[in-house]
N, C-alpha and C positions, 0 to 999 in steps of 0.2 A: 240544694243551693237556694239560697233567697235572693230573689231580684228586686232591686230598686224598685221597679215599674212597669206592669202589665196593661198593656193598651189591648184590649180586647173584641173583637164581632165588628170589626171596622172593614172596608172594603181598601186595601191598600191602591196606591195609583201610584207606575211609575210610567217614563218614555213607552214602557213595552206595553204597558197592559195594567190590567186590576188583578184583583186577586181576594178574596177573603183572607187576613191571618190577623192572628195577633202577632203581639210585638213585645220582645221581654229585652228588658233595660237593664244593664249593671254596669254602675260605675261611668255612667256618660256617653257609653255606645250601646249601641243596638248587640245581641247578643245571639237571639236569634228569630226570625220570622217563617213563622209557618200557621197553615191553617191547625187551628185547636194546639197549640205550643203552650198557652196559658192551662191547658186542664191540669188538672192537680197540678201547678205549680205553684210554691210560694212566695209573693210579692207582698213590699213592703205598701206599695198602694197597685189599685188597680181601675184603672177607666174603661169605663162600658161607650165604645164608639160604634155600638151597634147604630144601622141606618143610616149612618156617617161616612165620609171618604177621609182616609187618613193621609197626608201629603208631606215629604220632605219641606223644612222651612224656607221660605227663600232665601237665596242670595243676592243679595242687592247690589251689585258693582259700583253703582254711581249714584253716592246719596253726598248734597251738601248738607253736613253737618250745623256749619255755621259758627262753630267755637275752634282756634278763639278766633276773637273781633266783632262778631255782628252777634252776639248774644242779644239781642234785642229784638231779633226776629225769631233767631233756635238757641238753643245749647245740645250736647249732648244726651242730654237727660229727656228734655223733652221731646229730642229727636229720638231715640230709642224706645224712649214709650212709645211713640206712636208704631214705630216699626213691629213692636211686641205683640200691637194690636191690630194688624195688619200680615201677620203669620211669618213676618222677616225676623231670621235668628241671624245672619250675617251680613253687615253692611260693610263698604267700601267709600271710604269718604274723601271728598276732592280737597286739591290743592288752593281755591279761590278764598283765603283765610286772609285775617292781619294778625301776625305778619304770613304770606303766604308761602309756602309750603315750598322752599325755594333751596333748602341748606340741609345739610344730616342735623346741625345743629335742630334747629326748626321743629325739624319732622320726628323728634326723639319727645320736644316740648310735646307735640301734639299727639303721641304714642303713650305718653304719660297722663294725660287730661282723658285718654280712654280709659285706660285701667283705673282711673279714679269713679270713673261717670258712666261707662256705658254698661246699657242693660242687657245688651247683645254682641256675638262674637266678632268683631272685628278689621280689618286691613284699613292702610290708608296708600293714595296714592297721590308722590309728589313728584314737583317737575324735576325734572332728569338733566340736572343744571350740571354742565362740563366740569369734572374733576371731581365730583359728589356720587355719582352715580351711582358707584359700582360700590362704595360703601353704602348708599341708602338698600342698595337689593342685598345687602347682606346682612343689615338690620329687619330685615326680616319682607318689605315688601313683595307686593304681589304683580303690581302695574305701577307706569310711572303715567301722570296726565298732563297735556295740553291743550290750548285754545289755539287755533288760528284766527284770533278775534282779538282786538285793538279797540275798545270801549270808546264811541265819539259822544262825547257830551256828559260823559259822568266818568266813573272810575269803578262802579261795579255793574255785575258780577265777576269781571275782569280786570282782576287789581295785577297793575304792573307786575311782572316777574311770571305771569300765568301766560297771557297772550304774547303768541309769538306766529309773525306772517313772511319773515324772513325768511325765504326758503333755505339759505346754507344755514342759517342755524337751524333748520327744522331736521336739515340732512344730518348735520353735526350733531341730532338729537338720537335721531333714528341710528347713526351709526354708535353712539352712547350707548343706547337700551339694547340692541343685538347684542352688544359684548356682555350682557349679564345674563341674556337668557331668557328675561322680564318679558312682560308683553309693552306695550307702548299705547296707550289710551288717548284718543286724539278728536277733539270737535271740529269737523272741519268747514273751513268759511273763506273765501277769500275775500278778505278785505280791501283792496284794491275795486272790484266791482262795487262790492257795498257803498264806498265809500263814492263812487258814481253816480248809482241809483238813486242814494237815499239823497243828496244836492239837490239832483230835480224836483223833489219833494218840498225840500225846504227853501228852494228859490221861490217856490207858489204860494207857500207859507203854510203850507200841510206837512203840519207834524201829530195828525189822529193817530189812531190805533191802526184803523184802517190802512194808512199810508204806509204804517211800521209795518204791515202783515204784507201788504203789498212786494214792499221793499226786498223783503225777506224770501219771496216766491217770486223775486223776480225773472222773465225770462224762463217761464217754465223751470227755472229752480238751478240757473245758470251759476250762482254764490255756491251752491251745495257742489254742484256735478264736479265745475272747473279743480276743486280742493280734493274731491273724492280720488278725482285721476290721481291729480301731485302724491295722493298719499300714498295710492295704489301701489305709483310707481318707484316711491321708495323704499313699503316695503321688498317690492321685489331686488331692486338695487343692491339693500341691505342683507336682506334675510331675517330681519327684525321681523316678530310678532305683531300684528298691526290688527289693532281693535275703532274702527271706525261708532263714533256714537250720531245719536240726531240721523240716520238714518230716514229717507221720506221722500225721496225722489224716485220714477221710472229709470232714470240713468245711474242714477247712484247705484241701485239696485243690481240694472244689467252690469255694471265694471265691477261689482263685488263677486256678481257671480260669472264671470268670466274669466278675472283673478283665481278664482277659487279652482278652477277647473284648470288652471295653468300652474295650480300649486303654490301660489303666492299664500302664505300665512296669516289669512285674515279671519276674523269676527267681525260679525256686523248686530248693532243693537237699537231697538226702538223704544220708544218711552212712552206711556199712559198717555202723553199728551196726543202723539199722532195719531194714536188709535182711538181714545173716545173724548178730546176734545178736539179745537183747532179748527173747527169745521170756519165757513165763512157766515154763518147766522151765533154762531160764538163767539166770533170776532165783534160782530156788530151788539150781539146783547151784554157778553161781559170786557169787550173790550182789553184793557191792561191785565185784567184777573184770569184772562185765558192763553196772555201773552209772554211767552216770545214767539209762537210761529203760526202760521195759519198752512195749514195742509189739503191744497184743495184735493176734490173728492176724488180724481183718479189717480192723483198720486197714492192715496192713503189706499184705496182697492188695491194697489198694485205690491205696499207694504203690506198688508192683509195674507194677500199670494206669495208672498215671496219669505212669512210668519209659516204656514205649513207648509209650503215645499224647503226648509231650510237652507233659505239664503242666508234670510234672519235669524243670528243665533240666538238672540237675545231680547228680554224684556226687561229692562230696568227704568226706577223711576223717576230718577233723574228727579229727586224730592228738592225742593228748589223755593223754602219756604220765606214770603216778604210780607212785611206791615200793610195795612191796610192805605196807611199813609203813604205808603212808598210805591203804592200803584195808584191809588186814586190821583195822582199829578198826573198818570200816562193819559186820564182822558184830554189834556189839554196838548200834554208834549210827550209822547210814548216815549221819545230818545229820552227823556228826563227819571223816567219810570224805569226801576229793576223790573228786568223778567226772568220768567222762569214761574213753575206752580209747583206747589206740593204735592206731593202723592204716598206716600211712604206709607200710609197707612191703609187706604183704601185700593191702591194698584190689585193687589191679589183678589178681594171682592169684586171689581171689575173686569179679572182675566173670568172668574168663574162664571160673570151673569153672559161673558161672550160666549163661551163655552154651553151655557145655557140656552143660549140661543142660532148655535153650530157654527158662530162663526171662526172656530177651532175646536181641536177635540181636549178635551183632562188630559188627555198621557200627554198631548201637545205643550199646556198649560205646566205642568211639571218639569218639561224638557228645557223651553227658553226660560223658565223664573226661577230650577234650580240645578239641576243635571248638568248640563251645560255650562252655565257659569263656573260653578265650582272645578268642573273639567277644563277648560279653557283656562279661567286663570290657576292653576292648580293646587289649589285646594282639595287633598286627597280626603279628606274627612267629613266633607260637607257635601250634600246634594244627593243623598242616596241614600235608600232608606234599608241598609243591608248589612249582614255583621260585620262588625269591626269599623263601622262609619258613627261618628256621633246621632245621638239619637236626637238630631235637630227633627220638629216635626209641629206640625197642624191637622186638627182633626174641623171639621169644615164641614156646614150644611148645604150640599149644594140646592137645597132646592127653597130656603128661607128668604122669603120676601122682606124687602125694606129699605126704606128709604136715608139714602145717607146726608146731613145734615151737620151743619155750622157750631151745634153742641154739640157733639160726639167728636169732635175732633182735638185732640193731642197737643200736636201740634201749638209751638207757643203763640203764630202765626192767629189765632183761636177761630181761621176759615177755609174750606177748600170750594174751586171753582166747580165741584160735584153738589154741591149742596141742593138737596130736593130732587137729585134721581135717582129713582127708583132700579133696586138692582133685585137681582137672583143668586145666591149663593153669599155665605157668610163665616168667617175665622170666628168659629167657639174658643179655639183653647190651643195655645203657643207653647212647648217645650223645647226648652235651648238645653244640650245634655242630659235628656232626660227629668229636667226641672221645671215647672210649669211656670211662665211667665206670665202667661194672659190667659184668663177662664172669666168665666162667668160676668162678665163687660167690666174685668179692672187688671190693671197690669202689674201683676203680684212680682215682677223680678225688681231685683234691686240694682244701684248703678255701683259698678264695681265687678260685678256679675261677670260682663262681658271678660272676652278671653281674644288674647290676638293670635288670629289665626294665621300661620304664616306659608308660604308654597311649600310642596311636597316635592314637584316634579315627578309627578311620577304616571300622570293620566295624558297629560298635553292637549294640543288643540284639537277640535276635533276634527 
């Protein structure tokens, strides 16, 4: 037999462990892994990953796309290179579009603009608007998303038809997405506090960054916790799949894991931002460009802990990319300023330089950015580097010094709030099915590439 693709002398890393093997590809899966499986066999090409750690690709749950409507900040294209370059073979892109992501019609437009543009395999997840549901989970989704956020003083990243703080329509949502089976992807906030908090702010005529970060943490993180409950206790209500994101509170933390232990149906997920920005000397140096949230330091230890003991199922990047224009207004009026930061590219070089430095371990590192995900939302073919799974994969230096910076980024956005830290550990070379998309610092796949990958049902939560 000739295979596709012989990845060779590479140290595999899964949730369990490492392993030396190679890795023989035909036809877009994995075929078979073992150590010395490559001798005498014959391959159509063959990569030498001696020295190297070879890693499943990530799955990215929650990436804004940005197309359509705000192609001015991303499109798909250039949101997928970056992803290529940054070792993501599957993204999951939100509903916060124009027009947004609200109708089956809609969501077929925006299924279509994949298969035309993307580099990488696929899902999108839209709102779970009454009477559309249960044909958009048969069109193939994976999760449906919402905001419990109500945008004051502008109209994004929260365009009508996304934010919803109604709680009977939230019930009326939740009992929607149970009847399909889907899981229910949900940012939670109560808007009622916020919109308390942040008044005081603006009565004093402080609208910094500052006051936005404040606003946001207000009350030891009373906006988070109060919503984390509601959601908690809908899912249990329902028996809906209930995917909590923005994870970063002590409380938030203990009711997930307290849920969890009473069998309520939850994932819990954190983003690049609370882990290596957000600090409060971040707030004050980059201001808008590290904003939306500021995570003080014993919440973020406490998402750290609750990262290897498996509270937190999840690392996604919550890629979130805006004009330079459309943040530099926040140093005057933050509420005037989109938040949100990019990440899509750089997130997996920063899980490794953590790992490099024990603040998790590699099998860890594999577990919340691809195992997991693809288990959770079920995607039977992705997240595992084993036969008969697509041969999504990154072969990865962990131990390459260097520094990430403002031209090397993708990204149409052309900057990320990492620029000029120095990391450990670096994506060499992206394969999506076996195809290499990203080697040797250029993103060889093409847009069209991508494939929509749609639930299997067959692994569940975990």
């Amino acid at each position: 037999m000739t295979y596709d693709l012989a990845v060779v002398g590479g140290t595999l890393v899964s949730g369990s462990g490492r392993k030396r093997a190679d890795i023989l590809v035909s036809g877009g899966r994995v075929v078979e892994v073992a150590a010395g499986a490559a001798a005498g066999a014959d391959a159509n090409r063959v990569v030498d990953a001696s020295g190297k750690l070879v890693l499943p690709g990530m799955v990215d749950v929650h990436v804004h796309t940005r197309e359509p409507g705000y192609t001015h900040k991303e499109d798909l294209v250039t949101c997928t290179r970056a992803a290529a370059a940054g070792g993501v073979t599957t993204i999951f892109g939100m509903p916060n579009l124009d027009p947004p992501t609200v109708t089956g019609t809609y969501l077929e437009e925006v299924l279509d603009l994949y298969r035309a543009k993307s580099i990488v395999d696929y899902n999108h997840n839209p709102v779970p608007a009454h009477g559309e549901t249960e044909a958009m989970a048969e069109s193939g989704v994976a999760a449906f998303k919402v905001y419990m956020v109500v945008d004051t003083g502008r109209t994004y990243p929260h365009p009508a038809g996304t934010g919803i703080h109604d709680h009977g329509h939230l019930l009326q949502m939740f009992e929607d997405v149970a009847a399909t089976g889907r899981v229910f992807m949900v940012h939670p906030h109560d808007q009622a506090l916020m919109d308390h908090v942040e008044q005081g702010y603006w009565k004093k005529g402080d609208r910094s960054p500052e006051a936005y970060a404040k606003t946001l943490a207000a009350y030891d993180g009373i906006i988070w916790d109060t919503a984390t409950a509601t959601l908690l206790r809908m899912a249990k209500a329902t028996g809906c799949r209930l995917h909590i994101v923005h994870v970063q509170t002590i409380e938030g933390i203990e009711m997930i894991r307290r849920a969890k232990a009473e069998g309520v149906q939850v994932t819990a997920e954190v983003n690049h931002w609370a882990l290596f920005l957000g600090t409060w000397d971040d707030v004050l140096e980059l201001g808008p460009y590290c904003l939306s949230y500021w995570v003080p330091d014993h919440h973020r230890a406490a998402v750290w802990d609750a990262i290897n003991d498996g509270t937190i199922d999840i690392v996604s990047s919550d890629h979130a990319p805006h004009t330079r224009a459309e943040k530099d207004v926040g140093w005057e009026d933050m509420w005037a300023a989109h938040t949100g930061t990019p990440g899509i590219q750089h997130q997996v070089p920063l899980l490794l330089d953590a790992a490099h430095h024990g603040k998790l371990t590699i099998e860890r590192v594999v577990e919340v950015m691809a195992e997991v995900p693809a288990r959770s939302f079920d995607i039977g073919s992705k997240g595992f580097l084993e036969p008969g799974f697509d041969a999504d994969l990154m072969i990865v230096d962990p131990a390459k010094e260097w520094t990430i910076a403002n031209d090397g980024v993708l990204s149409k956005i052309g900057w990320t709030p990492y620029d000029g830290r120095e990391v450990v550990g670096a994506v060499e070379r992206t394969f999506l099915r076996g195809i290499e998309i990203y080697g040797d610092g250029t993103v060889k796949g093409e847009p069209g590439f991508g494939r929509h990958v749609k639930p299997s049902l067959t692994r569940g939560m975990p």
